[in-house]
N, C-alpha and C positions, 0 to 999 in steps of 0.2 A: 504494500500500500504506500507505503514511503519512496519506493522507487519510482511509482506513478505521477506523484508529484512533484518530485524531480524532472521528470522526463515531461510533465507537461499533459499529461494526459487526467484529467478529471471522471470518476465517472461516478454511479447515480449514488452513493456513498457520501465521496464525498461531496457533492450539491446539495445534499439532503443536511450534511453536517453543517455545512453553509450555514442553509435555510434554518436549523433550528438556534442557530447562534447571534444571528442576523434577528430572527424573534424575541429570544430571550434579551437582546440588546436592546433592540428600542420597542418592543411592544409590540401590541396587534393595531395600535392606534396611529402610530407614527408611524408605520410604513406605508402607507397609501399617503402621505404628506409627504416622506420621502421620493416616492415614485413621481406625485405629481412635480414635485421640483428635479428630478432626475428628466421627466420628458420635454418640462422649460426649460432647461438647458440645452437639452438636444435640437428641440426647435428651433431658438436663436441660435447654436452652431449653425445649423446646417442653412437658416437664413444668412448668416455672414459668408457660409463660403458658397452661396449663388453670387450672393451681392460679388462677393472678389471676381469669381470666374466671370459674372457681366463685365466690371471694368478691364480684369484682362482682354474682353475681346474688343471691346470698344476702345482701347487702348493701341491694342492688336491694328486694328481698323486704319487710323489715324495714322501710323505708322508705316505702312505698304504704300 
């Protein structure tokens, strides 16, 4: 089991061991508060990197 996580390989153990560690840590209440701020982050990422790739090409554009 120790090798596996070395090596990089997870499986449904230790996700499980995760998840009941990840529970006991903040709650059944604070994790859907964490989730929601987990996928507002992810959506303003992934808004910042359209908005880059627009100005790269428009960039792009200008330049040829």
């Amino acid at each position: 089991m120790i090798l596996n996580i070395f090596l990089g390989m997870i499986g449904p153990w230790q996700i499980i061991l995760i998840l009941a560690i990840v529970l006991l840590l903040f709650g059944g209440r604070k994790i859907p508060e964490l989730m929601k701020g987990l996928g507002g982050g992810l959506k303003e990422f992934k808004k910042a990197v359209k908005e880059e790739d627009k100005e790269d090409e428009d960039s792009g554009e200008g330049k040829a």
